[in-house]
C-alpha positions as a LaTeX table, in Angstrom:
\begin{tabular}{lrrr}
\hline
Residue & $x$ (\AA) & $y$ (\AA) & $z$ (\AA) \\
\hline
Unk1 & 0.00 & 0.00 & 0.00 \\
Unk2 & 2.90 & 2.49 & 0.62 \\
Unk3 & 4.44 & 1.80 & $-2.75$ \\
Unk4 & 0.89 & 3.21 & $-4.40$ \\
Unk5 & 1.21 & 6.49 & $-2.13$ \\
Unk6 & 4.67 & 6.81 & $-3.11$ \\
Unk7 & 3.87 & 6.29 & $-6.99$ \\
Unk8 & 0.86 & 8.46 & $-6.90$ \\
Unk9 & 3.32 & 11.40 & $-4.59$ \\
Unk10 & 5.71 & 10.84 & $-7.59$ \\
Unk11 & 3.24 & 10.82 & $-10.19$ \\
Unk12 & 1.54 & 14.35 & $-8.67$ \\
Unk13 & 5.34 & 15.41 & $-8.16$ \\
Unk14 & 6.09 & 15.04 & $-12.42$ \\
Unk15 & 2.97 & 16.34 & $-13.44$ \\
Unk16 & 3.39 & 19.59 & $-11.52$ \\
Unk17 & 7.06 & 20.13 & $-12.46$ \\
Unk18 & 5.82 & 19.57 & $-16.16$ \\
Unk19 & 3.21 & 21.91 & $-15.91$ \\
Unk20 & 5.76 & 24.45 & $-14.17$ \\
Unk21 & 8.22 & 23.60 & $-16.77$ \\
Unk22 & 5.43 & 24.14 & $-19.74$ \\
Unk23 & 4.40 & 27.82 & $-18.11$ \\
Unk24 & 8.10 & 28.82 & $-17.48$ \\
Unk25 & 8.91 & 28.02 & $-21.02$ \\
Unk26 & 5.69 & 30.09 & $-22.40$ \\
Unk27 & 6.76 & 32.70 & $-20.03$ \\
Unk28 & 10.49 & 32.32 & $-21.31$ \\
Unk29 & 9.23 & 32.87 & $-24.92$ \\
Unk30 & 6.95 & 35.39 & $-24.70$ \\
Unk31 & 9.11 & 37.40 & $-23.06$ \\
Unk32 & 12.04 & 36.55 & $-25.95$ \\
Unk33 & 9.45 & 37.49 & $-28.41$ \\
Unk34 & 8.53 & 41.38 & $-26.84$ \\
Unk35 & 12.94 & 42.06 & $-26.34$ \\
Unk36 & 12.81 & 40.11 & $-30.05$ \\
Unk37 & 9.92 & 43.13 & $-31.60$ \\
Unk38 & 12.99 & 45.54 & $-30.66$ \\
Unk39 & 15.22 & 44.31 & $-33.91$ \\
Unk40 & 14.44 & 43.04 & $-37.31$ \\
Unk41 & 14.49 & 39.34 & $-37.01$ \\
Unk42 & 11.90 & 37.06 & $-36.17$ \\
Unk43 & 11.76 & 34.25 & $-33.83$ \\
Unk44 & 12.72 & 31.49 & $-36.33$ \\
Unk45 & 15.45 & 33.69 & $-37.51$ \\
Unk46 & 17.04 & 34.58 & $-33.99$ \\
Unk47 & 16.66 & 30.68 & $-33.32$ \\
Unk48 & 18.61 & 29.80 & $-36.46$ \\
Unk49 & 21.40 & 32.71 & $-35.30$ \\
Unk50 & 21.74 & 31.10 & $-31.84$ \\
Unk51 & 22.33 & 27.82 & $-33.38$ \\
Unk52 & 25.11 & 29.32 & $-35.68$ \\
Unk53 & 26.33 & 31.74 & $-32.85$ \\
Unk54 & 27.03 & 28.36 & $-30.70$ \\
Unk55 & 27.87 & 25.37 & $-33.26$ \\
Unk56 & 29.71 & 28.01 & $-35.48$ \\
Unk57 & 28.94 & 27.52 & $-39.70$ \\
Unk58 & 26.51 & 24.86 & $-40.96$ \\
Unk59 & 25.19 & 24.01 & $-43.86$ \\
Unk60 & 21.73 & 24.63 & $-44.70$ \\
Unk61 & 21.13 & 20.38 & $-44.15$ \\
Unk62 & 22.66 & 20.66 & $-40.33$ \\
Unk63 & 20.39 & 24.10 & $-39.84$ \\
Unk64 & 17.56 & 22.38 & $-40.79$ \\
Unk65 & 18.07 & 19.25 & $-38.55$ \\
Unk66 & 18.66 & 21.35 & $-35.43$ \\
Unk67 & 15.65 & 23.26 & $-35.99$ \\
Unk68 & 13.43 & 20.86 & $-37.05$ \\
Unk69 & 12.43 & 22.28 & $-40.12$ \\
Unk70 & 12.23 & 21.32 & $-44.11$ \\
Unk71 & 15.15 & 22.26 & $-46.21$ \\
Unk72 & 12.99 & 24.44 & $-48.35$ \\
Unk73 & 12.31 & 26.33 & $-45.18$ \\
Unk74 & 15.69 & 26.40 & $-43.72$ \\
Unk75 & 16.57 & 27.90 & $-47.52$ \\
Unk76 & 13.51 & 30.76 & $-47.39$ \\
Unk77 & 15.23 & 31.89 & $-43.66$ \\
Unk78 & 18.62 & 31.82 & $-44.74$ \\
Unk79 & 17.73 & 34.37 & $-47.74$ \\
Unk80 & 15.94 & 36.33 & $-45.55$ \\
Unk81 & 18.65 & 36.34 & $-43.05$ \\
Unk82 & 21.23 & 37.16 & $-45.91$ \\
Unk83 & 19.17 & 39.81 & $-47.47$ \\
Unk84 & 19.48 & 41.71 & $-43.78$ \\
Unk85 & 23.79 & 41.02 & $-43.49$ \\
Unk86 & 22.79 & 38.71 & $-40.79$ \\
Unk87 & 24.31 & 36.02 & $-42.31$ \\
Unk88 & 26.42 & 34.80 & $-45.35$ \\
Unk89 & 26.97 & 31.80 & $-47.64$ \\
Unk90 & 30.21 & 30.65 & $-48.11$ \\
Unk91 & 32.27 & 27.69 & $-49.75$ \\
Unk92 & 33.43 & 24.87 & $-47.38$ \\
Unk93 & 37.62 & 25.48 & $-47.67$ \\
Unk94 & 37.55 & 21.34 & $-48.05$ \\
Unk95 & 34.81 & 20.59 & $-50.45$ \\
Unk96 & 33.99 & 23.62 & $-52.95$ \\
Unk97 & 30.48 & 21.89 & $-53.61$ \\
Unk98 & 29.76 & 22.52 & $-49.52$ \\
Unk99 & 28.26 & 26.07 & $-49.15$ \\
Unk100 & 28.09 & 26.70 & $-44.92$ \\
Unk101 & 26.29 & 29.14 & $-43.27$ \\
Unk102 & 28.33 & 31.65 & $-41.32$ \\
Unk103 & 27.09 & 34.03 & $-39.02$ \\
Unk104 & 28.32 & 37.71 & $-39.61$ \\
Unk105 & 28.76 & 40.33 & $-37.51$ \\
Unk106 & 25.49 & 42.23 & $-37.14$ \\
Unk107 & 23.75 & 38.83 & $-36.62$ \\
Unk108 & 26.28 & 38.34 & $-33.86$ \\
Unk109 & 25.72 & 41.99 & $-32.01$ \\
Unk110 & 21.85 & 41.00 & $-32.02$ \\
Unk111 & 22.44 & 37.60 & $-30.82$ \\
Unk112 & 24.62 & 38.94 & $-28.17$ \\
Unk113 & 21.98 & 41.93 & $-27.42$ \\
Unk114 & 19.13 & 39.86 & $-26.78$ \\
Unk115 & 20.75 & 36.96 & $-25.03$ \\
Unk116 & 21.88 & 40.15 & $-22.64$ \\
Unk117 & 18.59 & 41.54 & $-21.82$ \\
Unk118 & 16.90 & 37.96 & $-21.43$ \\
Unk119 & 20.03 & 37.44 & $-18.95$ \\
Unk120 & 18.58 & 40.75 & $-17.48$ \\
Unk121 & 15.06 & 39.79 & $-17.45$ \\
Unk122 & 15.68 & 36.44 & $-15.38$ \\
Unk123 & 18.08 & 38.27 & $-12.92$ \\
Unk124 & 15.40 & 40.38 & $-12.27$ \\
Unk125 & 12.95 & 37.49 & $-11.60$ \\
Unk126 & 15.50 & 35.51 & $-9.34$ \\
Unk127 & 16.16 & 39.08 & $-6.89$ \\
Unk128 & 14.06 & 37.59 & $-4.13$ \\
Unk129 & 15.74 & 34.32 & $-4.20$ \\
Unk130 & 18.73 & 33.92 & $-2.46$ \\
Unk131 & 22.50 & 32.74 & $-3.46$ \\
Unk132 & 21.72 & 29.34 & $-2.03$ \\
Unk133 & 18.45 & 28.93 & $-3.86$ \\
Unk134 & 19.58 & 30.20 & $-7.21$ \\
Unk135 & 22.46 & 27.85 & $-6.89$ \\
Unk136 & 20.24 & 24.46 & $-6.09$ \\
Unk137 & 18.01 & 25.87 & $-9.17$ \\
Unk138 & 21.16 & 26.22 & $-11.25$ \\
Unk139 & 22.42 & 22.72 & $-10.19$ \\
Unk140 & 18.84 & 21.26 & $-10.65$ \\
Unk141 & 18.63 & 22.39 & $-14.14$ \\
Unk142 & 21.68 & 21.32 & $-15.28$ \\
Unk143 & 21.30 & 18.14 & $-13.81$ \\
Unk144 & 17.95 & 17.91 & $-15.73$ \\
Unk145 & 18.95 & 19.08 & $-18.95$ \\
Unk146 & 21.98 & 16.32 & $-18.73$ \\
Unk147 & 19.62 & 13.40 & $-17.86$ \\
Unk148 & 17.38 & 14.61 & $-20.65$ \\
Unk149 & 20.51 & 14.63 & $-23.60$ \\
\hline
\end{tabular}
């Protein structure tokens, strides 16, 4: 009989920290999408620039696998992206058929910009926690985000 208290407790336990984690993440983008109305990208497009900011140059095959999108799609952002000297296409130095993605430098200041002031918004939200909270919370996550890879 204890084991079904402790599986329902658990079960309870995982449905609330999904539904926390489902609200934070809404929270998380919304905000991302009012700093994001500030700068002429759109949230695909500042998605695609964080992948390139942290892998470095792709091509548009590996863009489109991180993001989950069709080729054809990828290829429509990456114009777009190009048009506004966020990005460029260039020839892999190995293989001249390769043509990689590579992030320039206004699509870096933005990246950097925005990443800044969501850094700002969440320090903001965390001021009435204190140094030992924030650090089980920063443990927690990456403990969670591990187990999840």
């Amino acid at each position: 009989m204890k084991l079904e208290n402790s599986s329902k407790v658990t079960g309870d336990i995982v449905a609330n920290i999904e539904k926390d984690l489902r609200y934070i993440s809404g929270i998380i983008k919304q905000k991302g999408r009012e700093i994001l109305s500030n700068y002429k990208i759109t949230p695909p497009q500042f998605v695609a620039l964080q992948w390139l900011f942290e892998e470095g140059d792709m091509t548009i095959g590996e863009l489109s696998n991180k993001m989950f999108l069709a080729c054809s799609t990828t290829t429509d952002l990456v114009d777009r992206m190009e048009k506004n000297l966020l990005v460029e296409r260039v020839k892999d130095s190995k293989d001249r058929r390769v043509v990689r993605i590579h992030l320039l430098e206004e699509g870096k200041r933005i990246i950097d910009e925005v990443i800044k002031k969501r850094q700002a918004y969440l320090e903001e939200v965390l001021k009435n926690f204190s140094a030992e909270e924030i650090q089980l919370l920063q443990n927690n996550l990456m403990k969670l985000h591990q187990e999840m890879r």
